[in-house]
N, C-alpha and C positions, 0 to 999 in steps of 0.2 A: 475144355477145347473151345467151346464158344457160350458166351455171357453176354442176354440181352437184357438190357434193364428201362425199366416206364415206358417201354416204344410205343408210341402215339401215331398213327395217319389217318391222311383226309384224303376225300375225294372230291379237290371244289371245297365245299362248305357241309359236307357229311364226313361225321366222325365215324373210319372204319375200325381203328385198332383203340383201346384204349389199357394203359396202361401197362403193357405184356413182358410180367417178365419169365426168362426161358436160360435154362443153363445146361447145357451139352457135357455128359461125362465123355473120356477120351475113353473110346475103345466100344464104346455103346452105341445101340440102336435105339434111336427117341422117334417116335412117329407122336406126328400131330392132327389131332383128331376133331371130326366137327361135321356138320353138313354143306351144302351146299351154301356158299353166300357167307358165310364166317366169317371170314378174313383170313384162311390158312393161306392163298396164295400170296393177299397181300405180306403178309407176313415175310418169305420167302423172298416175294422181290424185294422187299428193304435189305433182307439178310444180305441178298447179293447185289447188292446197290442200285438196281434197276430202276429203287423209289428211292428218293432222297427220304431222309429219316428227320418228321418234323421237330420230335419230338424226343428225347433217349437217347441213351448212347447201347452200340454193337463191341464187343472183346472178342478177338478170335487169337487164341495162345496168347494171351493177358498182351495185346495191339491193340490200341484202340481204331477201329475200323471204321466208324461212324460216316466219315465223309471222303472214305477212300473209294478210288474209282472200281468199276467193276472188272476191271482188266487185272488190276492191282490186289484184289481181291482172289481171281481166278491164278494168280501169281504167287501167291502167300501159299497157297493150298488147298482151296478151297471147287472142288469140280460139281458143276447142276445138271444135273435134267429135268430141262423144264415138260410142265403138264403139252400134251400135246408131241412130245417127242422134237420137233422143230428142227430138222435134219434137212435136208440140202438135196431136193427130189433129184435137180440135174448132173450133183457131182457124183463119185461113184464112191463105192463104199471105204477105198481106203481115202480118198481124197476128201469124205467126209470125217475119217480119224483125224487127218493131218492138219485140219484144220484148229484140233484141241494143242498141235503143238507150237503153236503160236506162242499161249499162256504155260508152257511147259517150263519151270524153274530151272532145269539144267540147262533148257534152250538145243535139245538133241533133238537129233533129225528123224529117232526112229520108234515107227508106234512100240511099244512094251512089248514083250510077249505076252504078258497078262492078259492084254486085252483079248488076244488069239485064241491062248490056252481057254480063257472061259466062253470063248462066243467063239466056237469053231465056225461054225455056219457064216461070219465076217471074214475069214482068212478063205473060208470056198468061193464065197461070193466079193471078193475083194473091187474084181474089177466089173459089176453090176453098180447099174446108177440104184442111189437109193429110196429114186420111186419106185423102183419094180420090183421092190424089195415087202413082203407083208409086213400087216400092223405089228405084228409078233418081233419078227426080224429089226424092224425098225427104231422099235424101244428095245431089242439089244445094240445096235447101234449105237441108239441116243446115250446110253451106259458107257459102251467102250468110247466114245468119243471124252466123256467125262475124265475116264479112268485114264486117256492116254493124257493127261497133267501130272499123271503118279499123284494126286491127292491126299491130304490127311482127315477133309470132312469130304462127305458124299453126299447132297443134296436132291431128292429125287421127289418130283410131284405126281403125284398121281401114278407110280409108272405101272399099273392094272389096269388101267383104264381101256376100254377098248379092246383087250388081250387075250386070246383064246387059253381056257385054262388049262393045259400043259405047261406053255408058256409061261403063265404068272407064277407054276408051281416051280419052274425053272430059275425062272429073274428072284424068287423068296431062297432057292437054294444059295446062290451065286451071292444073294444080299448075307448070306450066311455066313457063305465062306469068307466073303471081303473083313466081314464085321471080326467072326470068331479067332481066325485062322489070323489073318492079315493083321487083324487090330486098327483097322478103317472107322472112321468113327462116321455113322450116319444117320442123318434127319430124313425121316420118311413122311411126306405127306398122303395118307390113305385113308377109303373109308371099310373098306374092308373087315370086318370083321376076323376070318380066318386067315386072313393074308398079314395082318396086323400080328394076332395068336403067333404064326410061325416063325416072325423075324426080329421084332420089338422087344427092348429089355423093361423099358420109361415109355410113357407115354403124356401127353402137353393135350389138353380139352379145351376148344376154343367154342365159342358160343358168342353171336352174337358182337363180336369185337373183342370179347372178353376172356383171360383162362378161370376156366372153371371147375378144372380138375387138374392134376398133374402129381405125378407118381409110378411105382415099380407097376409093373402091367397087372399084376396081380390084385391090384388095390383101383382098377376098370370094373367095377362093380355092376351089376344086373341093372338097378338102377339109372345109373348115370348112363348105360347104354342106352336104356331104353327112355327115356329123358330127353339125351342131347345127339342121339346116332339112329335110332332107328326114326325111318319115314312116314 
């Protein structure tokens, strides 16, 4: 689904990424793992073009995407939530949907049901802006807004962060059903440990600019956790 190979970035004159490569099975949950400062996000924004890629080339469905725009990218198949959630305080919750059908490939005018069916609490509050919407609320948003592209990769940074846990145990179910049921193929940027365990097939170990680990979640060893994840 997605193949990235030697990706190199800078910031200025500091080397962040070095060398990374990363291959996405179709139909899997790959979560990428690391502390704070790694490069997981930089990473993500090369994936979706945010950062130009100094260095490497990006494959997304054997395309080579390297220098294609982020628009063009969000148009292929490809839906983000970025860390932070980054939602649209003043517009209201369906007008922050509608904003994802912009980059929608059929180019239709109308959110999914999907996005409904899994985030009922966005179809109650449709016509609430979505500052007065909670953190919770907000990163289900920042999701349906993704998902209303009908996506075939799902890109999501951090989306625990901040998250009261019912919530996060909701956003791991719904990352379940997209993954399992739908066959959505998705890169989870988390540090989570138990939130990681519940949703993740593969997981990608960044340290430092560098991968360090990468394999079936089962081969996240005591070690390597306790190494490059705990604080």
């Amino acid at each position: 689904m997605l193949k990235l190979s030697n990706i190199n970035q800078f910031y200025g004159q500091t080397h962040i990424l070095w060398d990374i490569d990363l291959s996405l099975a179709k139909g899997k949950c790959t979560c990428l793992m690391g502390r704070n400062g790694v490069g997981k996000t930089t990473l993500v924004q090369s994936i979706m073009g945010n950062l130009k890629i100094k260095k490497g080339t990006i494959q997304f469905k054997d395309t080579d995407i390297t220098h294609k725009s982020i628009e063009t990218r969000a148009y292929m198949g490809i839906g983000y939530v970025p860390q932070g959630r980054q939602i649209f305080s003043q517009l209201t919750v369906e007008e922050n949907l509608r904003v994802g059908l912009a980059a929608k490939r059929s180019r239709a005018a109308k959110i999914p049901d999907l996005v409904y069916s899994l985030f009922p609490v966005l179809k109650e509050m449709r016509n609430r802006r979505g500052g007065d919407l909670s953190g919770g609320q907000q990163q289900q948003l920042a999701i349906g807004r993704a998902l209303v592209i009908e996506p075939s990769l799902l890109i999501l940074d951090e989306p625990t962060e901040g998250i009261q846990p019912n919530i996060v145990h909701e956003i791991g179910s719904i990352i379940n059903r997209l993954n399992h049921e739908l066959g959505l193929t998705v890169l989870l940027v988390e540090q989570k440990l138990p939130f990681i365990q519940m949703v993740a097939d593969d997981f990608y170990l960044l340290d430092r600019g560098r991968n360090i680990a990468n394999g079936c979640l089962a081969q996240l060893t005591p070690n390597l956790i306790k190494n490059y994840l705990t604080v």
